[in-house]
N, C-alpha and C positions, 0 to 999 in steps of 0.2 A: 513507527513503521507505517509503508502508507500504499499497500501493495494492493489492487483490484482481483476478485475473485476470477478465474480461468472458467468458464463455458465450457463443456464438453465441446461444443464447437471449439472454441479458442485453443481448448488441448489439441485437440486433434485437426484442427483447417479443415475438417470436411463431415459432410454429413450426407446420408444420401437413402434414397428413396423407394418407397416400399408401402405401398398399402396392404398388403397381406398378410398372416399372426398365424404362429402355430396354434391350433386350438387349444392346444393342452393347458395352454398357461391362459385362458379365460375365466376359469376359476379365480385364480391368482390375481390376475388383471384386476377383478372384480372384489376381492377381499383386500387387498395391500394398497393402503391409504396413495402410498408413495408412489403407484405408477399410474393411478386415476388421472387423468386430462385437469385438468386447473378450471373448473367451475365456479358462477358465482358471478360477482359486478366488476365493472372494468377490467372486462374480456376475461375473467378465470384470473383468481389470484391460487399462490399454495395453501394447503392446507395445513397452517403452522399447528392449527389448533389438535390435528388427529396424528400427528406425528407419532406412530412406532418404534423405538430403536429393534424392536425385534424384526419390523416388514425391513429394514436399510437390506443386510445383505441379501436376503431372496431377491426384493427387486431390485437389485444394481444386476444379478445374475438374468434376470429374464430382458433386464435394458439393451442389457450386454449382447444376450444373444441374438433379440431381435433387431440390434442397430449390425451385427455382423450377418444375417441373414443381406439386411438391407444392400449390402456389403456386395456380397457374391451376385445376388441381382445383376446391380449396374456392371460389375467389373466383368462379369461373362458374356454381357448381352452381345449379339448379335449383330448389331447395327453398325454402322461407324461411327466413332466418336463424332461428338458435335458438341458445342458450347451447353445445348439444351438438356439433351440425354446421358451428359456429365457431369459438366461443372453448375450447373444449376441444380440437378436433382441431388448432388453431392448440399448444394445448402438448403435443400428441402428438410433432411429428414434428421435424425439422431434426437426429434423432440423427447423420449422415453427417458432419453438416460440424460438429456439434460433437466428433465422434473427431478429425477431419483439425485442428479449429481446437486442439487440447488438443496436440499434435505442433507445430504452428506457434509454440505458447506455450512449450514446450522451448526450442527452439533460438532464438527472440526475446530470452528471458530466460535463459537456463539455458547453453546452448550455440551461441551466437552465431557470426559466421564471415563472411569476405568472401564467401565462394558464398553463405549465407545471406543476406548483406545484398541480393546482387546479386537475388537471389529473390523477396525479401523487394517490392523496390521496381517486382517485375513485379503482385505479386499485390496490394498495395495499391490502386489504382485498381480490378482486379475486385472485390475487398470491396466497396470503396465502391458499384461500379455496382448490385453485388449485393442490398446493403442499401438504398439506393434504389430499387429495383423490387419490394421487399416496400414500404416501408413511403409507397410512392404509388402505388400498387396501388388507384384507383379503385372496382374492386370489390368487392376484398377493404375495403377500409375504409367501403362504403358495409354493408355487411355488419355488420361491427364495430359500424358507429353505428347503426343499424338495433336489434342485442341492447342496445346503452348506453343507446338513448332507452326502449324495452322497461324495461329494469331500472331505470331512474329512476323509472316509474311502478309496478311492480309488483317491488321489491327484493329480490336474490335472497340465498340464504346467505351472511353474512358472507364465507367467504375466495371463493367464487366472485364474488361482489360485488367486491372487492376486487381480483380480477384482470380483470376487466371495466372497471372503471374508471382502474386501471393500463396498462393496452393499449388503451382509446380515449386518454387522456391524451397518450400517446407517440406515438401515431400526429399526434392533431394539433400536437403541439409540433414532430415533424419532417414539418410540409409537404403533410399531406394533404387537405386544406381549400384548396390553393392553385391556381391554375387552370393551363392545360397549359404557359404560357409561363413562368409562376414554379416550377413542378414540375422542368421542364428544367434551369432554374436552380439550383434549388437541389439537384440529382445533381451539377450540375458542380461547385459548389463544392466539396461532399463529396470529389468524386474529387480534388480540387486541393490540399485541406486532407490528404487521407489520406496522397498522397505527402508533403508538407510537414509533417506528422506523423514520417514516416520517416525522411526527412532529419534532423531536428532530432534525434531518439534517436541515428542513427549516430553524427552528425558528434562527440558527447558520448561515448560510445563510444570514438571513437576518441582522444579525447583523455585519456582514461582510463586509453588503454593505451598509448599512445606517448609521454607524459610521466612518465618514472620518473628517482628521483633515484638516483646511485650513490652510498656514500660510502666511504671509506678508513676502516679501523680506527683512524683517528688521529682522526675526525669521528665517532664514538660517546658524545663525554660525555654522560653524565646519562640515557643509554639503559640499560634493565634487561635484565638478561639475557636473559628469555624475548621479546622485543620483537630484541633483535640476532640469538638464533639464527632467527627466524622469517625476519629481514630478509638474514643468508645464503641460507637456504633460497632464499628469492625468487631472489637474485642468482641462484643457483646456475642457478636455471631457466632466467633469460635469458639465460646463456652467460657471466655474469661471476663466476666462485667465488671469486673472490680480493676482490670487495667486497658491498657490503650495498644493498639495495633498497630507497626508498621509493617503494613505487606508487601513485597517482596514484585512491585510493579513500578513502572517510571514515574505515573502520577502519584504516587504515596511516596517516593523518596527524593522524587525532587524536593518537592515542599522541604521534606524534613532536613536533606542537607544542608539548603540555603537559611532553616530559620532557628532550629536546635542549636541551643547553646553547650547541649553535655558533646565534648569532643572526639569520649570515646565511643559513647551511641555512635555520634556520628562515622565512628570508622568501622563499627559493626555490621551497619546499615550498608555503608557502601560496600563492604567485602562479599555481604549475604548477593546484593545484588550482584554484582561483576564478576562475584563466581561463579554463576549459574552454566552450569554445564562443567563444571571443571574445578569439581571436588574431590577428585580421584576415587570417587563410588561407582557403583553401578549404573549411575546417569553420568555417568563424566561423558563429555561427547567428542574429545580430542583424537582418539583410536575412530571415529567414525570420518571426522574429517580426514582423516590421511586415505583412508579408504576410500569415501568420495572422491578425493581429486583424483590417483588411481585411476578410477572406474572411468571418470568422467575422461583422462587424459586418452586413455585406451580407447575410448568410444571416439574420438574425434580423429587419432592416430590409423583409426581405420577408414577415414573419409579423406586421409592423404591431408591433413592439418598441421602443423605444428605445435599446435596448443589449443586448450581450448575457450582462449578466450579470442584466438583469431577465427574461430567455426562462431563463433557467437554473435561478437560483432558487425560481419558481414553485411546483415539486413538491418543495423539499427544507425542512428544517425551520425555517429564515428566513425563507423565501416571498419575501423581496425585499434587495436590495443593503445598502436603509438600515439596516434592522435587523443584518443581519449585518457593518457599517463601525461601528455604533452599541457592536456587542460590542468589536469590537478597537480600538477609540478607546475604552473602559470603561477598558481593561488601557494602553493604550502609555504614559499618565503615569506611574504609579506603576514599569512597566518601565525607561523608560528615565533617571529618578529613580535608581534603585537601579541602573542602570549607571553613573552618576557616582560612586555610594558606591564602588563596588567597582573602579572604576579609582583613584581616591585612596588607597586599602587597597594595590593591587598596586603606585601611584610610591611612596608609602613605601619598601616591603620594597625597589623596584627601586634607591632611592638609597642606601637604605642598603649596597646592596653595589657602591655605587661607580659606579652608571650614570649614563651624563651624558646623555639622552635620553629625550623622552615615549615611552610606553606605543602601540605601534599593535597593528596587528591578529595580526600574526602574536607578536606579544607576551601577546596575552588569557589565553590556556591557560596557557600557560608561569607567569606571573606569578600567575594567579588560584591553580594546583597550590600556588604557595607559602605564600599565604594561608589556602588551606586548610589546612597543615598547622600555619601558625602560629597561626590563629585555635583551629581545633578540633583540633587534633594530629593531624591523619585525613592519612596517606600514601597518596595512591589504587593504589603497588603493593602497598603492603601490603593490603588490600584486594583486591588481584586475586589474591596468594595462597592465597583461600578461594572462589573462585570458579573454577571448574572446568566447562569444556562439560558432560562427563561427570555432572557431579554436577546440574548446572543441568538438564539434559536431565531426571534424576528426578525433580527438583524439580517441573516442569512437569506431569509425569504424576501426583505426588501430589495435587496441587492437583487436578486433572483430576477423582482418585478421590475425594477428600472432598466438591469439591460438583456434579458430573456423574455421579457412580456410573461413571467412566468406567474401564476397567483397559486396559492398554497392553503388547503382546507381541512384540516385537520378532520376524520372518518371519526365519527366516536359511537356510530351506532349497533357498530360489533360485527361489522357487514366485513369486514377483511381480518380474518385469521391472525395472529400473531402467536411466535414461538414464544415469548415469555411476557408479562403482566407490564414490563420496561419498555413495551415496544410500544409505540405513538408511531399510526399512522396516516396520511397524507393525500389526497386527492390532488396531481397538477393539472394545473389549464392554463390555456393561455386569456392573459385579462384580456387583450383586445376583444375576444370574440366571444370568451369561454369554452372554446374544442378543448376535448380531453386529451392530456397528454399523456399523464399515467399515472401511478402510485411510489410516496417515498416513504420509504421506513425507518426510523431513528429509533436506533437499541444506545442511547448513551451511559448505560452505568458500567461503572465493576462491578465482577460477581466471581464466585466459587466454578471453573469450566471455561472461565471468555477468557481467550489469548489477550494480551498486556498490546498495546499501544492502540490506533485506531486506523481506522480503514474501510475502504469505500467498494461495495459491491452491484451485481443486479442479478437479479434472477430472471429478467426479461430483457433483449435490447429490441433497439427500433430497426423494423426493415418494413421495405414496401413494394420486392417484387413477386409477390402472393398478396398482394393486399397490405392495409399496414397496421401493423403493430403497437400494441403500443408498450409501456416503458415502465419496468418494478427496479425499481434503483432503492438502494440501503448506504445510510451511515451509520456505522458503530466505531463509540467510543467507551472508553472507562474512567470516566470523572466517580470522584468517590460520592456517595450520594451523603447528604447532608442529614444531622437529626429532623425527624419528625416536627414540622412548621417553621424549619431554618431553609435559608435558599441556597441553592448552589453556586458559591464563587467559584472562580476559575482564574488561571494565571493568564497573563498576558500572551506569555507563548501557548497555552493550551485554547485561548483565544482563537488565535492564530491558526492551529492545525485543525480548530473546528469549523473555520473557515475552508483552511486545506480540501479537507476531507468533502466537504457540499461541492467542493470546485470538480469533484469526479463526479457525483451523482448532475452534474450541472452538465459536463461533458455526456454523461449516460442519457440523460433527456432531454437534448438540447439535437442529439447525432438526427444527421438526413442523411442514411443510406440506402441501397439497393438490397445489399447481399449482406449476410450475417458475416462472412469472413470480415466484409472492412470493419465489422465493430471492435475487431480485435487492436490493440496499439505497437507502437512501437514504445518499447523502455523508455530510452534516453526523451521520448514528446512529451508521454501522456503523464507524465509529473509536471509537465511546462501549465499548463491548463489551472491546474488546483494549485499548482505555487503564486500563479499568478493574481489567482482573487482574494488570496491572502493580505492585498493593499488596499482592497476595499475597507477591511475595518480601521485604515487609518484617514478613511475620508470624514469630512464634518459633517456631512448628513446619517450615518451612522455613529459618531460621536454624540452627535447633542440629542438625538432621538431614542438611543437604546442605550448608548453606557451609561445606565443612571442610578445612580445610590444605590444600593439595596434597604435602606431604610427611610431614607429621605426621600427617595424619590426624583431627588435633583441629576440634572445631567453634569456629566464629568466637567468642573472648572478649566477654562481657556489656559489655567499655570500649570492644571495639570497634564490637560494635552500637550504644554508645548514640554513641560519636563520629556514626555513619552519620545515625542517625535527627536528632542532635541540626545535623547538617551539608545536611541536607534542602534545605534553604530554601538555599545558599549558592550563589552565582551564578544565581540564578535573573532577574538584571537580565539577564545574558547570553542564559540559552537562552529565554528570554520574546522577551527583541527580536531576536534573528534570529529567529525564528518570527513575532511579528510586523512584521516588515518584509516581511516576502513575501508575509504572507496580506495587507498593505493594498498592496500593489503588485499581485498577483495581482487587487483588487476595482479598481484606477487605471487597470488595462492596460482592464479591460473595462466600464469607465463612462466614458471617454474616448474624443473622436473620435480615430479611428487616423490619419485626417489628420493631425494634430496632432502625431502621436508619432515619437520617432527614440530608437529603441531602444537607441543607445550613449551616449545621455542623458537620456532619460525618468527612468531609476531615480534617477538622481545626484539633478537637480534635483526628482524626488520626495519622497524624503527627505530633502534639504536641509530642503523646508518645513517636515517631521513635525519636524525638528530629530532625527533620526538622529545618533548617536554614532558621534564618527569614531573609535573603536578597534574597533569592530568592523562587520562587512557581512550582509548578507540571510543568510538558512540555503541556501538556494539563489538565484543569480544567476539575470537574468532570462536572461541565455545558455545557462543549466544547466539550468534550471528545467523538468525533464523534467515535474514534477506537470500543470503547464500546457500546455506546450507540444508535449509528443510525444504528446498524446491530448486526449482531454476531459475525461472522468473527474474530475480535479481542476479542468479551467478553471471561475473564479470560485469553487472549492470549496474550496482549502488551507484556508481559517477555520474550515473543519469540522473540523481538528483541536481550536481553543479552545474549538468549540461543545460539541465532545462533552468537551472537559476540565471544562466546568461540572457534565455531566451527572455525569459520573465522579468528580471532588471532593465531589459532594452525597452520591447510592449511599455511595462510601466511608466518609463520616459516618453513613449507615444503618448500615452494618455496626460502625461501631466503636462505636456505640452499644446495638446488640445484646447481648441475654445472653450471646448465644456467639463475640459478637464477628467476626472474619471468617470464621468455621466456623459459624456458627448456621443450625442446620437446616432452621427455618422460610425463615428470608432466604435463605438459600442454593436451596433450592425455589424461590422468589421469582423470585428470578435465574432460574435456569432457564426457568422457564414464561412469565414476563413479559417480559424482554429477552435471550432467547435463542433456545427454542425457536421464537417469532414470525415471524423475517425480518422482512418485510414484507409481512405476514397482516394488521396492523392497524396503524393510524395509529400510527408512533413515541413521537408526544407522549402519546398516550391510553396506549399499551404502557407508559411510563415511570410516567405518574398511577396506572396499578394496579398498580409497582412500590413506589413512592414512597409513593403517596395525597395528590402535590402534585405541582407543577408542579417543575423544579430551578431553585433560586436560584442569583445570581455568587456571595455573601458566602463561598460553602467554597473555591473556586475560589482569591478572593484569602486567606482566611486558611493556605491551604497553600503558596501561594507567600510568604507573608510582604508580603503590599503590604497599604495602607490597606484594612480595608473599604466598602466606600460606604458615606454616609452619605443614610436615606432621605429 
């Protein structure tokens, strides 16, 4: 998963201004770690180190009510709207509760907790009330539309344009145009959806950490050393030293489906996983989704929509459903086409050693590892033993310095706070000059509390019309941490998404904006960015310098790069169609009456019709399917991942047609200025035309995965 943390800005589009404090709550102010100002070096970092779970809910309450104070301020004032005494002092203010909401995002994500959850499910409904009474704020929005109508006729400077039109936009897509009885309405859903939001994240959660498999040293075949000692370690933790741990997260069961030889571990393992939310317990989460879409269909049904994923789509770069089912129906023949190929390729090899059984699901990995290594002789641990956290970690920073001018300093003098002992972090500047850019923070491990896959945050973005700012950007991941004086390998694709993931914090400190609204993204872009520097680790200057033994110390063999390169394309029936099965289940959930649906067989008989391959299931189940369902963020957006793969297969073809190829200086500039430093300063698709000087085609798209190219 590969979702960016929301801003109380970002929640809300607006913030706004107020120098003035009830006194009462200066006491408070002054004891509650969590509403203190960010003091300290490079401009006020958090204070991970004094974190309270007790201060969270008081001061989310006093954020709360002095960002609504802030509220009534501007929306009553006297004066006539003006760009100034509106939409600017609107991205002044709401600093309180974006400190208190950066602390909330810790412990949600990072250090998770039954007191937390319990916390967690008081404060949800006040968010919701909260954000509801900014954004149907009759005043404050007649205000708003008052500067919008103004600037349609007389248009103002681009990025301040841009956030004018941004912030009336949101305002009307949630509700402010609606009259008192639909207003009412639609706060209560909000508040109804935000708990039911929460619930569905725990209940996944829990099943995450309460389903671990044990096994006996006698249940280790086909497991690699560094994969067993990790898997004591675990045990060790949970009170069982004498056996080995699979935990119930994507990096611990990938490994083990692709390298476990016991078949029926292997099918325990993948049941514990894929059932997660949909055990028919108390955490099943199937009765929440039906409820979800419900709520959510109602909510948009009162803004005159037909569904809610035509209210959605709107502002992102699809603009509508069809177009965006249009894309992922381009790709799912040819996907799951070449899933037939390569299940026929794995019953071979499977018969040939004597299996008397089809191929299922918890068979894919397993079977496909084989094929690869007899198709292209490529062993994926071999392969991991030149892959190294450590090394991958420099890797990322070089890349950084060749086309960001960015240099990377690792703080170690204790001078910036962190929430746990795991966190390493970062001083940026830029090498040409050495100006400060800001601070990065890297939480790479798994642990007891941190939600499962990885993902890119900031707790500070850049603006510069107050002055400028500068930039707390985070990566977290969950590689499993290695025994005591062994290194961390990593797999080829976790490689990859740890690249992923720096390509956000690259966009977070990279951005030249005005206004805090354009830091915010559009879906279907802001995945283009970090998928795209994903091809960096297949260049030769991070090949021969960083993927090097972990014992020898040697860089990766030229027979081995060319197996990797030449093995690119393999299995890509598989990771195409769990990717696409979820983004068109994701667009079914939300173009269908929810009437209609019953969530412990919607999916089934959905994919029945697509003709869904039964060796393998969704990338995420619609029980699990946090993208969707524990927020919104991703609802009717997962396709944004394929949308921005197009963008990012085309770009990549830019550069490797380049003189300087992925280093070429001019491109590289390019990159920066046009699909980096922007945000959302300027329409995405125009950002990319003066990237590009076209629009992005499918044809690079399919000719990298190896499928047909359309034919025009």
């Amino acid at each position: 998963m590969k979702p960016v943390k929301l801003t109380a800005i970002a929640l809300l589009i607006t913030c706004f201004a107020c120098n003035t404090e009830d006194k009462s709550k200066d006491n408070m102010m002054a004891d509650n770690t969590l509403l203190k100002k960010w003091e300290g070096p490079y401009e006020g970092v958090p204070n991970f180190d004094a974190m309270d779970l007790k201060d969270l809910e008081p001061a989310m309450d006093v954020a709360i009510e002095k960002h609504l104070k802030e509220i009534d301020k501007i929306a009553n004032a006297k004066e006539p709207a003006t760009f100034e005494n509106t939409i600017e002092a609107m991205e002044r203010t709401g600093k309180t509760v974006d400190r208190v909401y950066t602390y909330y995002g810790i412990w949600s994500s990072n250090l998770s907790s039954e007191e937390f959850r319990d916390i967690q499910q008081k404060l949800s409904p006040k968010l919701s009330d909260y954000q509801s009474k900014i954004r149907q704020n009759e005043n404050l929005f007649n205000r708003i539309k008052s500067v919008y109508e103004s600037s349609q006729k007389n248009p103002l400077e681009p990025q301040a344009q841009r956030v004018v039109d941004l912030m009336y936009k949101s305002f009307e897509m949630n509700g402010a145009n609606l009259n008192e009885e639909g207003k009412t309405r639609y706060a209560e859903i909000n508040k109804e959806l935000s708990k039911l939001y929460t619930d569905f994240s725990n209940n996944i959660l829990h099943d995450e950490e309460n389903y671990v498999t044990f096994l006996s040293e006698e249940q280790l075949n086909g497991l690699s050393e560094s994969f067993i000692k990790s898997a004591k370690k675990t045990a060790e933790e949970q009170g069982k030293p004498d056996q080995y741990a699979i935990v119930n997260s994507r990096s611990s069961i990938d490994p083990f489906l692709t390298y476990s030889d016991e078949r029926e571990l292997r099918k325990q393992v993948w049941e514990n996983y894929y059932s997660r939310g949909d055990n028919n317990d108390e955490y099943d989460n199937n009765a929440l989704i039906k409820e979800i879409l419900k709520l959510r269909d109602e909510r948009v049904e009162l803004l005159g929509y037909d569904n809610f994923a035509e209210w959605r789509l709107q502002d992102r770069m699809a603009k509508n459903p069809e177009n965006a089912m249009n894309l992922l129906m381009a790709v799912w023949p040819s996907a799951i086409a070449r899933v037939e190929e390569e299940v026929e390729d794995m019953q071979k090899i499977a018969k040939q050693e004597g299996a008397d059984f089809e191929i299922e699901a918890w068979d894919y990995r397993y079977y496909a590892e084989k094929v690869r290594q007899e198709k292209y002789d490529l062993d994926s641990e071999e392969v991991k033993e030149y892959l190294v956290l450590e090394n991958l970690t420099d890797a990322i920073f070089y890349v950084a310095g060749r086309l960001f001018d960015f240099e990377f300093s690792e703080i170690t003098d204790g001078s910036v706070p962190v929430f746990h002992e795991d966190v390493k972090v970062y001083e940026v500047t830029q090498k040409s000059n050495g100006e400060h850019v800001g601070v990065f923070y890297l939480d790479p491990y798994a642990r007891k509390g941190k939600r499962s896959g990885a993902w890119a945050t900031t707790y500070r973005s850049y603006t510069n019309f107050d002055g400028e700012t500068n930039v707390l950007a985070s990566n977290n991941s969950n590689f499993v941490q290695a025994a005591e004086g062994e290194p961390i390998l990593v797999s080829w694709d976790d490689a990859e998404t740890f690249f992923h993931e720096f390509g956000h914090a690259l966009h977070f400190l990279s951005a030249d904006v005005k206004y805090p609204t354009l830091n915010g993204g559009v879906r279907d872009y802001t995945e283009f960015q970090s998928q795209l520097l994903e091809r960096w680790i297949y260049t030769d200057e991070v090949i021969n310098n960083f993927l090097k033994h972990y014992k020898t110390g040697e860089p990766m063999p030229a027979e081995l790069i060319a197996k990797i390169k030449n093995a690119s394309k393999f299995n890509q029936g598989f990771a195409t169609t769990e990717f696409l099965a979820s983004a068109i289940m994701d667009m079914k959930y939300h173009t269908t009456d929810p009437e209609t649906i019953n969530p412990k067989t919607f999916e089934k008989e959905t994919l029945d019709q697509l003709n869904m391959p039964d060796e393998l299931v969704m990338r995420h189940r619609s029980p699990q399917f946090g993208h969707v369902f524990s927020g919104e963020g991703y609802a009717t957006g997962y396709y944004g991942y394929l949308w921005a793969d197009v963008l990012t297969s085309d770009a990549a073809e830019a550069f490797a047609e380049a003189e300087g190829g992925f280093y070429d200086e001019t491109l590289s500039q390019n990159l920066v200025d046009f699909l980096f430093a922007p945000r959302n300063a300027i329409d995405p698709a125009e950002a990319y035309r003066q990237f590009r000087g076209r629009d992005a085609e499918i044809d690079a798209l399919m000719r990298d995965r190896g499928f047909p190219v359309p034919k025009e």
